[in-house]
N, C-alpha and C positions, 0 to 999 in steps of 0.2 A: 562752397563744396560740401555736399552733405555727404559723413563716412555713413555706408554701411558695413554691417554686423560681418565677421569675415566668418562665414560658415563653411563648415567643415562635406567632405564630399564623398561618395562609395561607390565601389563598380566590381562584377565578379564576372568572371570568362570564365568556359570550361568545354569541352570535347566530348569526355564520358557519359556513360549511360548515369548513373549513380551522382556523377555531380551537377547533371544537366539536371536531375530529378532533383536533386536539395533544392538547387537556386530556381525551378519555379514555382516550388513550395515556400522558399522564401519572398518571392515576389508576394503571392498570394496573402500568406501570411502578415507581411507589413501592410498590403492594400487592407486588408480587411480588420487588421487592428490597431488602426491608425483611427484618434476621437475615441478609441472605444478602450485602449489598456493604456493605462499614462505612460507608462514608460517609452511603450513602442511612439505615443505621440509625439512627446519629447524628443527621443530619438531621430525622428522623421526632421520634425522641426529646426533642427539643429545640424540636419547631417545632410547632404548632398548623397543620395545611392543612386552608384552607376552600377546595371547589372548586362552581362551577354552571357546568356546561357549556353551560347556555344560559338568555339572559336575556329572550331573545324567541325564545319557541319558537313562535310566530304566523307571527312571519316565516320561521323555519328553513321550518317545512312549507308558505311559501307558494309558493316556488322548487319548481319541478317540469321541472326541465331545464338542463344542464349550460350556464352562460355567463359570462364574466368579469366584466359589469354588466349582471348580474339584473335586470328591469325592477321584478321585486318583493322584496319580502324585508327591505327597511329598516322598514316600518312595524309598528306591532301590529293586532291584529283592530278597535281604535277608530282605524287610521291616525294612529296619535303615533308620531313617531320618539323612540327611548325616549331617545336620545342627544343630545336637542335639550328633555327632558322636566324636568330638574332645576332647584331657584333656583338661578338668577345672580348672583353677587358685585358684578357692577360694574354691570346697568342692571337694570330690574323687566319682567320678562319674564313674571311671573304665570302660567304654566304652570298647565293642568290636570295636575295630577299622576297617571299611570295607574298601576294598580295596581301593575305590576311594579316602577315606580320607587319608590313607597312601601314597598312589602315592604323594597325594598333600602336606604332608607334609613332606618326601624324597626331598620332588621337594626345597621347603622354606628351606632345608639347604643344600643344592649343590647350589644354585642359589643365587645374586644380588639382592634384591629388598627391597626397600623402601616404595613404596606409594601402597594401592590397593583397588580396588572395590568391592562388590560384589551386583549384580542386583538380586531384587527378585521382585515378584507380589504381588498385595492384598492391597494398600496404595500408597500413594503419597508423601514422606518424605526419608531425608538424616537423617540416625541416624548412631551415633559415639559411640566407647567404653567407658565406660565399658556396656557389657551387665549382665552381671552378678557382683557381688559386695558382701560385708563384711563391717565390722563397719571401715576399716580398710581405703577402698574408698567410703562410703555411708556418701553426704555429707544429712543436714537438710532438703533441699529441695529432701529430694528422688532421688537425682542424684547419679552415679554411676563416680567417674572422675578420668582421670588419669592423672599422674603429664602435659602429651601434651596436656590437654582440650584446650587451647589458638588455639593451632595447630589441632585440629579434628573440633572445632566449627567451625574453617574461612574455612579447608576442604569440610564440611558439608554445608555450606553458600555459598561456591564457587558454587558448582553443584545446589542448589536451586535455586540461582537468575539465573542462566544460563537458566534453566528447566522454559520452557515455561510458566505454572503454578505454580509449586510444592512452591515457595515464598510465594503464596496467604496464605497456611494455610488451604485448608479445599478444596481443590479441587477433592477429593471421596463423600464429602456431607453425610456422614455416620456418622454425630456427632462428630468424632475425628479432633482435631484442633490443630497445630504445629506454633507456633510463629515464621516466617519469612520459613517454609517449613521444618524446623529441629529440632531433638532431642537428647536426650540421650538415648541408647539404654534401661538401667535398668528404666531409669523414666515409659521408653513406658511400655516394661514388659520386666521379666526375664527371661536370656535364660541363659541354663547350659548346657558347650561343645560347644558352636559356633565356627565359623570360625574367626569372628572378634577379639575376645577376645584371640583367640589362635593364630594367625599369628600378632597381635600387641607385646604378651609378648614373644614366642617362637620363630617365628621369627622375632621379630625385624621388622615388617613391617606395618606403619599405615593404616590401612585399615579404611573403613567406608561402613557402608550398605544404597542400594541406594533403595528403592520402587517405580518403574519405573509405576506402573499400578493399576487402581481400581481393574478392572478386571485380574485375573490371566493365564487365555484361551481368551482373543477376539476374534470375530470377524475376520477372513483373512485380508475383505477389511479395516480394523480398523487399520493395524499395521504400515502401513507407515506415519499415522499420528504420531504415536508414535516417529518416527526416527527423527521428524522435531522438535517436542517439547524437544530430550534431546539430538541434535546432536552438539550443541553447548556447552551444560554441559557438555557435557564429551570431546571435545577437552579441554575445560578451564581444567575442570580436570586433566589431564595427565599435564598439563604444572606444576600443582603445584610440582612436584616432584623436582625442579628446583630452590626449594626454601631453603634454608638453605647454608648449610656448608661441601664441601666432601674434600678428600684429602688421604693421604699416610702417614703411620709411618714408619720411615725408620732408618737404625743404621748408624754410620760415614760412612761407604761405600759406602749409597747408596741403601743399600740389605731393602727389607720388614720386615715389625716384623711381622708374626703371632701372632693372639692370642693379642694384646694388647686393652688396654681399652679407648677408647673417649668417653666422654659424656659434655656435659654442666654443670656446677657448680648448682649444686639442682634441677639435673634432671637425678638424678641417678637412674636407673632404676633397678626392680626387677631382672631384667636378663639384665645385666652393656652390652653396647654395643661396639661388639669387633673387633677390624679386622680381614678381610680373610686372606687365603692364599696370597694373593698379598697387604695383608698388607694395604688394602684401608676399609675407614670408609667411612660414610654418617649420619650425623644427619639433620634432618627435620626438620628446627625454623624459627618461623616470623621474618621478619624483623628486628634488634632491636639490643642491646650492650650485649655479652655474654663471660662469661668467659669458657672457655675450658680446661676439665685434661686429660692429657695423661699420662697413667702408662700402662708401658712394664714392662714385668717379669724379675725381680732381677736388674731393673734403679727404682732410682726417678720420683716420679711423673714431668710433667711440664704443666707446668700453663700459657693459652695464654689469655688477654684480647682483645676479638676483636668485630668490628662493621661488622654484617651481612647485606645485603643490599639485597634488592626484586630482584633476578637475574633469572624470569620468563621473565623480556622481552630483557633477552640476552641465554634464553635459556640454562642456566650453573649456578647453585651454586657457590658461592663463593669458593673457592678452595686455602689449606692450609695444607702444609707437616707436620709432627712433625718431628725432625730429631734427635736420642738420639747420644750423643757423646761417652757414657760409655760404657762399657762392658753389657752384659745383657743376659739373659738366654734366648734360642729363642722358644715360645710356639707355640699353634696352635689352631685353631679356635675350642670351645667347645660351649654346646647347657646346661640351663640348666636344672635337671630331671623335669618331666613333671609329676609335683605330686602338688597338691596345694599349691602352694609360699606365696600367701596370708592368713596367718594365725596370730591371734594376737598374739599366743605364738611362734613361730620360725620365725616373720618377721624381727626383727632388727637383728638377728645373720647371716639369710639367706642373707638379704643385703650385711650387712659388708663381710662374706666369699666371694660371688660373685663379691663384688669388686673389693678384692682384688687380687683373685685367677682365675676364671674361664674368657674367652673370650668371644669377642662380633665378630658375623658379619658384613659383611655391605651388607644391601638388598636395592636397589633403589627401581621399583617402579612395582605393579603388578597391574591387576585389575581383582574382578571375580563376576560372578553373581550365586547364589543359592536358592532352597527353603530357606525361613525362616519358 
C-alpha cells in the first residue's frame, strides 16, 4: 500500500455582489501567482481550494440596480432564502430543502473538508457558531458556543486583523459595534437553518461567516477597493486549516479503518468525528498539549498524549497514524440523522451512542459566501 500525503483542501460560496467580486479575484489571484510568489506556491501545493462564487445565482441576477438593501436578491427562483434553508440542530424546522442547498450538502459528504468561509454583505464582522443555541450552548453572556470556541474566536480574529478595517469595530458607522471586528453568531442575532451551524455539526467542518461589506450592491467602481481591504484576510485564512493534527487509522497491515472515531479528550462532539473511506482524520486545535482517542469498531479505545505545534508556517499539520494491532470489525464512514441533536432530554444518550457507534469524516478545508 503506498500512503499518500494527506493534503489539506478549500472552497468559498457566496450570493453577493461584493463577495462574488473578492472570490474571482481570488481565483485569479492564486492562478496567476502560483510558480511566481512562494508563499502562494506552497500554499497551492499543500492546500485543496474549492471555490463557488455564487450559491444563488437567482438572486445575484435578481438585483438589477445599484443599492445598499436590495429589495431583492436574498431569495432563490422558488423564494427560499438558501440561508434559512438547512436542518436545525436545536429545534425541527423541517425545511423544504432547495436544490442548491442539497447539491451543497451531497457535496459536504463525498468530500474532505475542514475549514470554511462563507462571505455575505450588509456589515463588517467575522462571526463564529453557534448561530442558533439551547440552554444546552447558551452561555450567561448570551453567547451561543461550542465546545471549538477557542478555535472559531482566533479563526474569527485571524481574518479581522488581516481585513483592512473590520478590527476597528464599528467600520459601517450604523451604531453596531464588534470588539476587535468579531462575534458570535447567536449574540448578534438568531438564525434557524444556517449554513454555519449545519456544515460545523453535520459536516464536520468549521466554518465562520465573514461580512465583507456595508453596502450589499456597491457601486461598480467601489469593488476593487474591496479586494485590497480583504485580500490578505483571506490568504491568512486558508493557511489556518494547517493547524492542528491529521493523520490515518490503520489495522496491523497497513490497510484503513473506515468508520473510526478521533477526537480530542473533551472535545467529543455531538456527531464524534470519524474517518473516511481512506481511513484519514483531521482535527483543527490551537497550538497546545492534547490528548487524543481513537476507537475502531470491535478494538479498544487508544489513548495518545501529544504536543501540537502552529504548523501554518510549514504549511502541514502535525501529522499522526493510529495503528490498531487487534482484530476489529471494519466500518464505514456514517453522517449523523439531521433531526435536532441538541435537546436536553436525548442529549447525553445521543452522545454516548454516537460515540460509540456511528463514524466521523475527515473534511479539510472549504470556504463559501452567501445571503445572511
Amino acid at each position: 500500500m503506498v500512503a499518500l500525503p494527506i493534503c489539506q483542501s478549500g472552497l468559498w460560496v457566496l450570493s453577493e455582489a461584493v463577495g462574488r467580486e473578492l472570490l474571482l479575484h481570488l481565483i485569479d489571484f492564486l492562478v496567476t501567482s502560483d510558480q511566481h510568489d512562494p508563499v502562494i506556491t506552497k500554499l497551492i501545493d499543500s492546500t485543496r481550494i474549492h471555490i463557488i462564487p455564487s450559491m444563488n445565482p437567482d438572486g445575484f441576477e435578481a438585483v438589477t440596480a445599484f443599492s445598499c438593501n436590495p429589495p431583492a436578491g436574498r431569495y432563490n427562483a422558488n423564494k427560499k432564502d438558501l440561508n434559512r434553508n438547512f436542518p436545525d440542530a436545536f429545534i425541527k424546522n423541517n425545511p423544504k430543502v432547495q436544490p442548491e442547498t442539497r447539491a451543497l450538502m451531497d457535496w459536504m459528504k463525498n468530500e474532505m473538508f475542514v475549514l470554511s468561509a462563507n462571505l455575505h454583505g450588509g456589515s463588517l464582522v467575522a462571526s463564529y457558531p453557534f448561530d442558533n443555541g439551547n440552554s444546552l450552548t447558551i452561555t450567561p453572556n448570551d453567547e451561543s458556543k461550542t465546545l471549538d470556541n477557542d478555535v472559531f474566536e482566533h479563526l474569527a480574529r485571524i481574518y479581522s486583523t488581516n481585513h483592512a478595517t473590520m478590527h476597528e469595530g464599528s467600520a459601517c458607522q450604523n451604531g453596531e459595534y464588534f470588539l476587535d471586528g468579531i462575534t458570535n453568531g447567536y449574540r448578534w442575532y438568531q438564525v434557524e437553518g444556517g449554513m454555519q451551524d449545519y456544515n460545523y455539526i453535520w459536516g464536520q467542518c468549521f466554518e465562520i461567516t465573514v461580512e465583507v461589506s456595508c453596502c450589499k450592491f456597491p457601486q461598480q467602481d467601489e469593488l476593487s477597493s474591496f479586494w485590497n481591504d480583504n485580500k490578505a484576510a483571506l490568504i491568512e485564512y486558508i493557511k489556518q486549516v494547517h493547524l492542528g493534527v491529521k493523520g490515518r487509522v490503520l489495522d496491523k497491515n497497513g490497510e484503513p479503518i473506515p468508520g473510526a472515531i478521533v477526537e480530542a479528550v473533551d472535545r467529543r462532539h455531538i456527531c464524534p468525528y470519524k474517518t473516511n473511506r481512506n481511513g484519514e482524520y483531521y482535527l483543527l486545535l490551537l497550538p497546545g498539549t492534547y490528548t487524543l482517542n481513537a476507537t475502531a469498531p470491535g478494538s479498544r479505545s487508544l489513548l495518545r498524549k501529544m504536543h501540537i505545534p502552529n504548523g501554518i508556517g510549514n504549511f502541514s499539520a502535525l501529522t499522526y497514524d493510529f495503528i490498531f494491532p487487534e482484530l476489529h470489525t471494519r466500518g464505514e464512514p456514517g453522517s449523523c440523522p439531521t433531526k435536532p441533536l441538541y435537546s436536553s432530554n436525548d442529549h447525553r444518550s445521543m452522545s454516548t451512542t454516537l460515540s460509540t457507534a456511528i463514524s466521523s469524516l475527515i473534511l479539510i478545508n472549504i470556504f463559501y459566501a452567501v445571503i445572511r
